[in-house]
N, C-alpha and C positions, 0 to 999 in steps of 0.2 A: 772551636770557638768557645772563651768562654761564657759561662752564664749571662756575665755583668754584660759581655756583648750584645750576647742574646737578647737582652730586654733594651740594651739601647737601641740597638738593629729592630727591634717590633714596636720601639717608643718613635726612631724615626721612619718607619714606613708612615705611621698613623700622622704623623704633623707634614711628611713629603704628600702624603694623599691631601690633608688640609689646603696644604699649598697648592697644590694640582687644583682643587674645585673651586680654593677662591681666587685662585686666576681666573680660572672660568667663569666664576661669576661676576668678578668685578667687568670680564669682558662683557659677558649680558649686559650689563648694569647699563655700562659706558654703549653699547648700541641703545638698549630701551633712550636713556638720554638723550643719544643723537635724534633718535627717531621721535620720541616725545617735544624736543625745538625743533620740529621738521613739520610735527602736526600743529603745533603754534601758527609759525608761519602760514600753512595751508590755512585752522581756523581766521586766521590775519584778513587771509587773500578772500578768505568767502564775508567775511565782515565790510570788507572795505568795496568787494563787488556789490553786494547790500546796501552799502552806504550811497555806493554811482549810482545806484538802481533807485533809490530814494530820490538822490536830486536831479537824478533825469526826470523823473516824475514830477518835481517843484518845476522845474525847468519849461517843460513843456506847457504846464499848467499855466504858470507865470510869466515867462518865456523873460525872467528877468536876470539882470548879469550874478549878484551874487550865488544865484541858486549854478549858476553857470559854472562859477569859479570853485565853486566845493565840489562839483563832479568832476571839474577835471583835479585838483586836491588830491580825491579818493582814487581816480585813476591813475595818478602818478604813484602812487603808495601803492596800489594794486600790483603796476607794474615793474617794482623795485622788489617786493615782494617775491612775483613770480623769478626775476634775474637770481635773486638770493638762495633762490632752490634750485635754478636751472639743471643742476649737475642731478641730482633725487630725482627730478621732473623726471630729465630724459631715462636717467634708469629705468623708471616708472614704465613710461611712456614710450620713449623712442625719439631721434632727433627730428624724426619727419613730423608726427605729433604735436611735438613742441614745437617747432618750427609752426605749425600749422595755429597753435593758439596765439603764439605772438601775433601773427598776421591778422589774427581775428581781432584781439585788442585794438592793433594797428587800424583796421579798416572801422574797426567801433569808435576810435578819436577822431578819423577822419569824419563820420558822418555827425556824430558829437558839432566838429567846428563847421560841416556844412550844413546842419540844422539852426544853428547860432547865427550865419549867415543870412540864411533864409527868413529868419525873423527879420532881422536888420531891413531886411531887403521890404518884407511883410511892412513891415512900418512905415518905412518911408511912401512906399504904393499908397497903402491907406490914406496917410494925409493926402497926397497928390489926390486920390480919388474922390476925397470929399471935399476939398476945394475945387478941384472941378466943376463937382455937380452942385454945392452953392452956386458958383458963377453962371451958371446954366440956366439954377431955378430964377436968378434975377432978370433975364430977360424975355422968360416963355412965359404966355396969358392963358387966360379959357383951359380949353381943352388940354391942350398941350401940358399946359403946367397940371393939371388934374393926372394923367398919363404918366407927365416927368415923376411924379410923387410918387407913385404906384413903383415907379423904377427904381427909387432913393427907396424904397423897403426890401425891394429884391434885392439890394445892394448892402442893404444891412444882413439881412436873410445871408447873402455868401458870406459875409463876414463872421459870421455865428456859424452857420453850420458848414461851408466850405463843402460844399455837394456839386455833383455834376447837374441836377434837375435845378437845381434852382440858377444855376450858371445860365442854363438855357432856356429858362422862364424870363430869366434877365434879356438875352438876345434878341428874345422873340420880342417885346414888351418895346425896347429901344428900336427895334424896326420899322413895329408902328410907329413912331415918332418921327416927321418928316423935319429933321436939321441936320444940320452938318458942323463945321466948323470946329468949334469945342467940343462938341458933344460927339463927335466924331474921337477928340482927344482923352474923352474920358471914356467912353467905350473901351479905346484901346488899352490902359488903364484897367481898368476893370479886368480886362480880357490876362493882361500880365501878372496880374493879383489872383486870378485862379492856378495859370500854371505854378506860382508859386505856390498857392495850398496845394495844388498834385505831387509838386516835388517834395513838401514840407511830407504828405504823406508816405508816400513813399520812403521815402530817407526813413524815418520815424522809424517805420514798418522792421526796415534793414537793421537799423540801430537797435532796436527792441531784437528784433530775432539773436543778432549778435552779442546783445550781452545777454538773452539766454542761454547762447553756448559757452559764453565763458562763465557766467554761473554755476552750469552745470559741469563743466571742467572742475571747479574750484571745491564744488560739493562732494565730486566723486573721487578727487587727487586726497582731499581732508578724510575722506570717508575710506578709502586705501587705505592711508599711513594706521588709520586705527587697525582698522584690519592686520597688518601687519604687526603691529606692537602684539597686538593679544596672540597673531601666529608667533612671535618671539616670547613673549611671556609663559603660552603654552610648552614652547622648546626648553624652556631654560625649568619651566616646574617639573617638566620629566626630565631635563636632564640631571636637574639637582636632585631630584626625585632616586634615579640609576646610580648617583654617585653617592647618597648615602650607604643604599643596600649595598652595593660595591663594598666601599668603606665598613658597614655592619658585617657582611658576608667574607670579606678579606681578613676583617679583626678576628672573628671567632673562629677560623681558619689557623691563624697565627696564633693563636692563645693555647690552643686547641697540639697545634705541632710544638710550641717551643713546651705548653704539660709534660708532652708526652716524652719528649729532649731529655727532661728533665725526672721525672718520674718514673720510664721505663728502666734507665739503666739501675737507678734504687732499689726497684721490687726488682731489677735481676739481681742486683749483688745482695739484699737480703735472702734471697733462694736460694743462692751459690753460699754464702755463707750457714745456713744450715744443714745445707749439704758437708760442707767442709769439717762443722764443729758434729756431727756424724759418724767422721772415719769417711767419706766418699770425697775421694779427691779425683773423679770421674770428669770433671764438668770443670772446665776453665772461661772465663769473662771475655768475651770478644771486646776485644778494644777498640772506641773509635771517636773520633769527636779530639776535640785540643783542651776539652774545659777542666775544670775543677773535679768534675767527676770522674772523666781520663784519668787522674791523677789517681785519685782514689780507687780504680781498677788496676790501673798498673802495678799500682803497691800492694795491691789483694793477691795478684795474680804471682808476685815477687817472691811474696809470706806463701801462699801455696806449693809452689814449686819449691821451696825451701825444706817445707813441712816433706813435700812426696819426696822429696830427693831424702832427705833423713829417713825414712821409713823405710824405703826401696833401696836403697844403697846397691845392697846384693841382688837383688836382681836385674840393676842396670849392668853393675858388675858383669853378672857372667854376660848378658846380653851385648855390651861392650865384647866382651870376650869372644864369641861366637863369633861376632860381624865379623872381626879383627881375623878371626880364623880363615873365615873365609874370604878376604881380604888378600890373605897372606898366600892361600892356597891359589889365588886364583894370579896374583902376581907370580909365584915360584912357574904355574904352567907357565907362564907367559919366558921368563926369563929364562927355564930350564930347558924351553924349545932350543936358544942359541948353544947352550952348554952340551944339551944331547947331539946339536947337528953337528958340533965340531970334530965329537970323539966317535958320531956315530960307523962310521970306517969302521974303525977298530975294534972300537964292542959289539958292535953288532954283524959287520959284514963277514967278517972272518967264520965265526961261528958259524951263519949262513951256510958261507962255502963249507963247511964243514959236513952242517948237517944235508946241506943238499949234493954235495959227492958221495954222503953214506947213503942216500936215499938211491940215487944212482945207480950205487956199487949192490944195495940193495934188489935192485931193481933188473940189476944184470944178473944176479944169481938166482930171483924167480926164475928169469927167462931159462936159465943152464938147468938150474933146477926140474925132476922130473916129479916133484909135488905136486900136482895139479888139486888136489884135493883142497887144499888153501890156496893156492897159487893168485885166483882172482882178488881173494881177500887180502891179501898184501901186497898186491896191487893198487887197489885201488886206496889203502893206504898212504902208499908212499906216494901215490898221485895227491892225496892230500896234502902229505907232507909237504912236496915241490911247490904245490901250489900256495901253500902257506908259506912259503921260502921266498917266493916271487912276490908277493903283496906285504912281508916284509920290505924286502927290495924297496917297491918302488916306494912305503912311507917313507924308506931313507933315502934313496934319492929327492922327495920331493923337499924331504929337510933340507937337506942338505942344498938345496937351488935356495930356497928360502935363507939360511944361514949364510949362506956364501957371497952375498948379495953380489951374483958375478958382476963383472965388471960388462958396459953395454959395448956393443961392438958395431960401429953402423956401417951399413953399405946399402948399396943401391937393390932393389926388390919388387919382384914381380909378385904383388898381393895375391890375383888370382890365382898365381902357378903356385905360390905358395899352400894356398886354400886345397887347393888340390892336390897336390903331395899329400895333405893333412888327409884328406879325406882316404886317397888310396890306401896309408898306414892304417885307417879305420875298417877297411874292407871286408876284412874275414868277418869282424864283429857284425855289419850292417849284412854281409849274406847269413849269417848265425841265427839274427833277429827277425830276419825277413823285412824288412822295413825298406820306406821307401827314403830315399836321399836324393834333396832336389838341389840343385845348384842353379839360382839367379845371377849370373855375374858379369855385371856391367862391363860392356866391350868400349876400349879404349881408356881403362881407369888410369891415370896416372901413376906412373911409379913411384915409388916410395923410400928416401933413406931412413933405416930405424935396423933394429936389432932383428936378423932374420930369424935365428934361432929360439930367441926367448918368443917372440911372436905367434913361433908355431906353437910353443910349448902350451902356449894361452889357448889357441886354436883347440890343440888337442884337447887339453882339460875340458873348456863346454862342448866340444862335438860330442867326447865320450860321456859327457853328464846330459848329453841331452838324447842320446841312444839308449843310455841307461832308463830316463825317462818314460819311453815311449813300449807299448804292447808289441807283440808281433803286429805285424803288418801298420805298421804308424809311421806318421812323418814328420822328417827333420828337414826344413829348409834353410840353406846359406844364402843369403844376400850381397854382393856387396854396390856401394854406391861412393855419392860424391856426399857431403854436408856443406861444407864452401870448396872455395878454392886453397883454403889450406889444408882440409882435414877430407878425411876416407872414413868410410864409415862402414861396417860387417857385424851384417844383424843373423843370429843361429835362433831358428825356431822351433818348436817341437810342439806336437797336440798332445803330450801327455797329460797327465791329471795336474799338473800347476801347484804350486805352492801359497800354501796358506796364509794371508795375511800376515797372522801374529808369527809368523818365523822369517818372512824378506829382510826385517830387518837387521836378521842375523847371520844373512846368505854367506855374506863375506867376512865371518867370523872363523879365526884358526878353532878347527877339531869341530864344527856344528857342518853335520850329513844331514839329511833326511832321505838318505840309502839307507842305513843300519848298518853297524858295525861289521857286517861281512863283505859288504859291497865298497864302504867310502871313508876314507882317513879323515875328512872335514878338512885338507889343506888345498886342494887341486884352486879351489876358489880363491880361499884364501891367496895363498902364490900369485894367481892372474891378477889378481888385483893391485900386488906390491910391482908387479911388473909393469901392468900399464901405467902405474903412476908413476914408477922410474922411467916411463918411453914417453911421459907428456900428455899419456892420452887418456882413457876413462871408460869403463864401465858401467852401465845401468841396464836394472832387471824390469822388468814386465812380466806377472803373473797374475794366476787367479784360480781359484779352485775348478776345475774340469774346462778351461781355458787354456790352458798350456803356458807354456813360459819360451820368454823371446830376452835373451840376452843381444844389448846394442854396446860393442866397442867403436870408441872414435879412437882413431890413429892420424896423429898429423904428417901431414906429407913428408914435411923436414923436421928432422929431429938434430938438433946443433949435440957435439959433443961437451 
């Protein structure tokens, strides 16, 4: 990336983070808002229940229509109020809640217009009751009218203080009084004009208690929202509070890595170039990044290599040269294996038979011989000889299988009988060694068409490397099994001492032993290897240092020509 990116890429995280916080905040903003005309309304609803609450009080007082008509006013406006928040309320609250204050409202208008009532009703009794007791006092004399009087004060008395004892000071007072008639009419009167103050009480009492519960609804819903604003104000001043530090702690972070972007690679090519102007062309500039500095290493690194290359010349030279040698040497083995298997008949066996019929004929004139005195000592010579005649032989026969790349021959084959022919040919060796030889061999294996000859020849190669492996008295076990239904699979194991990590992966390399050069050509492996993968099938080692080594061949059942 380059520089100029770099600083627009750190110029827009800083205005993308702007953007991030004043979304957030304008969101705060826009709830305080909502929430701030929400505690409007609630102050609204507790103003206008204050207002009802006032001219309920005129009302009662006065018990006159306007004062009548402004409570119910403010309770209409109360009650539009509360509908306009219904939705906040119930958050708040709950719909049962809510529900429950409407009904409160509801039942406080109802006794509102049955106190209204009452009066009306209050009124008209009055007059009825003091026209009555005029018509009364006009016709009782003496006593009685002295009595009557005494009554018309009781009667004023309920009027004023609307008491149960003076109701019944009234009673008693009228009972002394012997008439009937009217005054029969205005008793009852009277009597209708108490239960009206009981109910005017009452009701009152109701009405009062219920619109001190919607008061106190109105005070504590108002009294909420604040609450809440200042729980969001609190929110939004630690949240802007965590977004600046973010923002601060993000910026000096980014300042801090694009420095160092930029700064680190300078003081390295200032060091490398006084290395360089030195004579020490040691120390090359790691390359990394796409920016303008890139550039500027790349081209440091182009002029150094330039310079080393001019100085070193000759020593790349011969170093080129060397590789190249051994290059060349290790192609020529490779190629001169097919050129030596061709002719190796002829150059080499012949002479063989040569020297191993003089070894022979050798060997037949000890025996005539009546030398005894060297006799054993040329003996066991020419047993050298033969024997070096023979391990001749077979590195050229196994060329020569290797160069020949015979041609495969299939037919039908019995794996285990085969395994075991192998194994008898190995017999003398395994009684030599003392060793034990175990044979696993799964009864009713499928037959097999593939090469029977080359097969064994595999066979032979790991039996006799894995005898060779093992001490006197150690074990070599043969396996054989199923893998699926198309392949057979012949596992040869040995406890001997295992092979080393860092040589497995050169097991199947033509000329690499780890017999030493009296025991092993390095081809036996090699060979199995070109074979099974001319028969379709495959090889794999398992070893480990004092774990022993388990060669697994898979052979498929059919092998197509």
């Amino acid at each position: 990336m380059k520089i100029r990116d770099k600083l627009f890429l750190a110029f827009g995280m800083y205005i993308l983070l702007a953007v991030v916080l004043g979304f957030f905040a304008y969101k705060e903003l826009s709830t305080i808002t909502k929430r701030l005309t929400l505690v409007e309304v609630a102050d609204d609803t507790t103003n206008s229940i204050l207002e009802v609450r006032r001219f309920e009080k005129n009302f009662l007082l006065f018990k006159d229509e306007k004062s009548l008509q402004e409570l119910k006013k403010y309770l209409g406006t109360l009650k539009r109020d509360i509908d306009d928040i219904a939705v906040e309320i119930i958050k708040e609250i709950g719909t049962d809640n809510y529900a429950m204050i409407k009904i409160t409202i509801t039942e406080y208008e109802y006794l509102v217009d049955s106190i209204a009532s009452n009066f009306q009703s209050q009124g008209e009794l009055v007059i009825a009751v003091r026209n009555a007791g005029r018509e009364i006092e006009k016709r009782l004399k003496g006593e009685e009218f002295r009595i009557f009087l005494t009554l018309r004060i009781h009667e004023k008395n309920l009027l004023a203080y609307k008491d149960h004892l003076t109701y019944e000071t009234f009673v008693k007072t009228f009972a002394s009084l012997n008439i009937n008639g009217e005054a029969e009419k205005y008793r009852t009167l009277v009597g209708k004009l108490f239960l009206l103050f009981t109910d005017e009480k009452d009701s009152v009492e109701n009405m009062r208690l219920k619109a001190r519960e919607i008061q106190s609804f109105t005070k504590e819903f108002s009294k909420r929202e604040r609450k809440n604003i200042d729980v969001i104000l609190k929110m939004s001043m630690n949240m802007l509070l965590f977004a600046l530090m973010t923002i601060l702690m993000l910026g000096i972070i980014l300042n801090i890595k694009l420095a160092r972007s930029i700064a680190t690679p300078i003081r390295k090519l200032e060091r490398v170039t006084k290395k360089v102007a030195s004579g020490d062309f040691s120390e090359v500039i790691e390359v990394k990044g796409k920016d303008e500095i890139t550039s500027l290493e790349i081209s440091f690194n182009q002029m150094e290599d330039r310079l080393k290359d001019t100085l070193s010349s000759l020593e790349l030279a011969i170093k080129n040269l060397h590789e190249k040698q051994e290059q060349l040497v290790e192609a020529e083995k490779l190629a001169s294996l097919g050129r030596i298997a061709a002719g190796v008949a002829h150059e080499i066996n012949n002479p063989l038979a040569i020297v191993n019929e003089k070894a022979g004929l050798i060997q037949d004139i000890l025996e005539t011989s009546g030398d005894s005195q060297n006799k054993e000592k040329f003996s066991n010579l020419t047993d050298g000889i033969i024997s070096s005649v023979n391990r001749c032989r077979a590195i050229t026969h196994r060329l020569l299988v290797f160069a020949r790349k015979m041609d495969v021959t299939i037919e039908t084959m019995d794996l285990n009988e085969s395994i075991r022919e192998v194994k008898e040919f190995l017999g003398k060796e395994i009684l030599f060694k003392s060793i034990r030889f175990e044979m696993n061999l799964m009864e009713g294996l499928p037959k097999i068409n593939s090469d029977k000859g080359q097969l064994e020849q595999v066979f032979l190669n790991i039996m006799k490397n894995a005898i060779d492996a093992v001490e006197e008295g150690g074990l070599v076990t043969v396996s054989t099994g199923t893998k699926d239904e198309d392949t057979v699979c012949v596992s040869i194991r040995d406890n001997g001492t295992g092979i080393p990590d860092d040589k497995l992966k050169q097991i199947f390399e033509p000329f690499f032993t780890t017999k030493g050069r009296e025991k092993g050509t390095g081809l036996g492996l090699f060979v199995s290897y070109g074979i099974m993968k001319k028969l379709g099938g495959s090889i794999i080692v398992e070893s480990g240092v004092d774990k022993g080594t388990a060669f697994i061949i898979d052979i498929p059942v059919s092998l197509r020509p």
